[in-house]
C-alpha positions in Angstrom: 13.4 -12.8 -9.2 10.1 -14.0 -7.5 7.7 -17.4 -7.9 5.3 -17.2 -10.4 1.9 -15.9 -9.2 -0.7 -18.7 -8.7 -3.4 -19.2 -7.2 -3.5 -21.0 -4.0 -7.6 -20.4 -2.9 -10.4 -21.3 -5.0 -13.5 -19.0 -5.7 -15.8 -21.8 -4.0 -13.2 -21.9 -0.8 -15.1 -22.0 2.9 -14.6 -18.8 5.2 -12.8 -20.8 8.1 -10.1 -22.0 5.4 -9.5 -19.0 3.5 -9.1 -17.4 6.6 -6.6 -20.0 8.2 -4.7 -19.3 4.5 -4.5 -15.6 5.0 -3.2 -15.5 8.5 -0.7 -18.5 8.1 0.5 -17.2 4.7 3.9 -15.4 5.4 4.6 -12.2 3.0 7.7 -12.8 1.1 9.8 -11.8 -2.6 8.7 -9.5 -4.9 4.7 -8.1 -5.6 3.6 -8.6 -9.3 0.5 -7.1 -8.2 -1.3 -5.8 -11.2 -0.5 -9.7 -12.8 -2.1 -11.6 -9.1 -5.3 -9.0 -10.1 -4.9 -10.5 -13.9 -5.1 -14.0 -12.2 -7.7 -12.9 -9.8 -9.7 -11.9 -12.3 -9.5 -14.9 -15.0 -10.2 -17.1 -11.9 -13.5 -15.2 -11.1 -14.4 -16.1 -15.1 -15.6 -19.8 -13.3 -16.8 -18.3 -10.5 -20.5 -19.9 -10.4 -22.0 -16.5 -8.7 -24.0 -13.8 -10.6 -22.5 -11.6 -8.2 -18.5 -11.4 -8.3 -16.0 -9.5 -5.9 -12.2 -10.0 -5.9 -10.4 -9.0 -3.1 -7.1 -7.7 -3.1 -4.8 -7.4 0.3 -1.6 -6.1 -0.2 1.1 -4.7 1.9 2.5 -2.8 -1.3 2.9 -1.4 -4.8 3.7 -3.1 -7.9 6.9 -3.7 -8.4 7.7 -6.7 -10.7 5.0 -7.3 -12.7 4.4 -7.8 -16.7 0.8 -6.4 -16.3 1.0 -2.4 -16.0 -1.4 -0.3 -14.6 -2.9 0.4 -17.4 -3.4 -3.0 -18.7 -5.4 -4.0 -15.7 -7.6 -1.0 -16.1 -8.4 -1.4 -19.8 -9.5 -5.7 -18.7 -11.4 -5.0 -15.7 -13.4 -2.6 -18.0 -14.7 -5.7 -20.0 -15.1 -8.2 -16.8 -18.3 -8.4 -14.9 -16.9 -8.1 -11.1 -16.3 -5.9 -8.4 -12.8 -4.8 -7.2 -12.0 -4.2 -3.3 -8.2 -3.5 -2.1 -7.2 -3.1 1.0 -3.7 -1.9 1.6 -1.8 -2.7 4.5 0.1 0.3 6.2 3.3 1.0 8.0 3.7 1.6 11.6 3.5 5.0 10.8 0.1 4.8 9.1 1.5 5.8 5.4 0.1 4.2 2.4 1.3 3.2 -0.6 0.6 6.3 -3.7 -1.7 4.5 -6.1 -0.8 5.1 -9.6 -2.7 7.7 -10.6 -1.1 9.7 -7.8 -4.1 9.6 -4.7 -4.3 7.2 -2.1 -7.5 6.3 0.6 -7.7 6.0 3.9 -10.3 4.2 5.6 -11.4 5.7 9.2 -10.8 3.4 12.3 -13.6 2.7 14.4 -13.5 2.5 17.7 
């Protein structure tokens, strides 16, 4: 079983630190995905912005969560804020299949 989710950076957090967070921050356990976007997204309710973004890195799928796919999608309907994900790949490049079968890849830029 993993930890709980929680949340470790505030909506208010500087650049410099929530960057220091992400790249010393080892990946680890389980991925209750769909429930850290739950959290994400009751977080963002304080959020002091009119504008409001959560961004999600993963480096994979759901797989030990309470939240379903579906649940997400029916609360982010009734929340005011924008969803980004970026999904980290293999060394082979592959992504992830989101759940409604698709998947994106961004171009890289030289």
């Amino acid at each position: 079983m993993s930890d709980p989710i929680h949340t470790t950076v505030r909506p208010d957090l500087h650049i410099s630190r929530l960057q220091n967070h992400m790249l010393f921050t080892p990946a680890k356990g389980l991925t209750p995905l769909f429930d850290a976007v739950y959290l994400g997204l009751e977080t963002m309710k304080s959020a002091r912005n009119k504008r409001k973004a959560l961004l999600v890195i993963t480096g994979g799928e759901d797989n030990h969560g309470r939240y379903s796919f579906w649940d997400i999608k029916e609360f982010v309907k009734e929340q005011d804020v924008q969803i980004f994900v970026i999904g980290i790949v293999n060394s082979t490049g592959e992504l992830a299949q989101n759940q409604d079968g698709g998947h994106y890849r961004g171009s890289r830029s030289n």
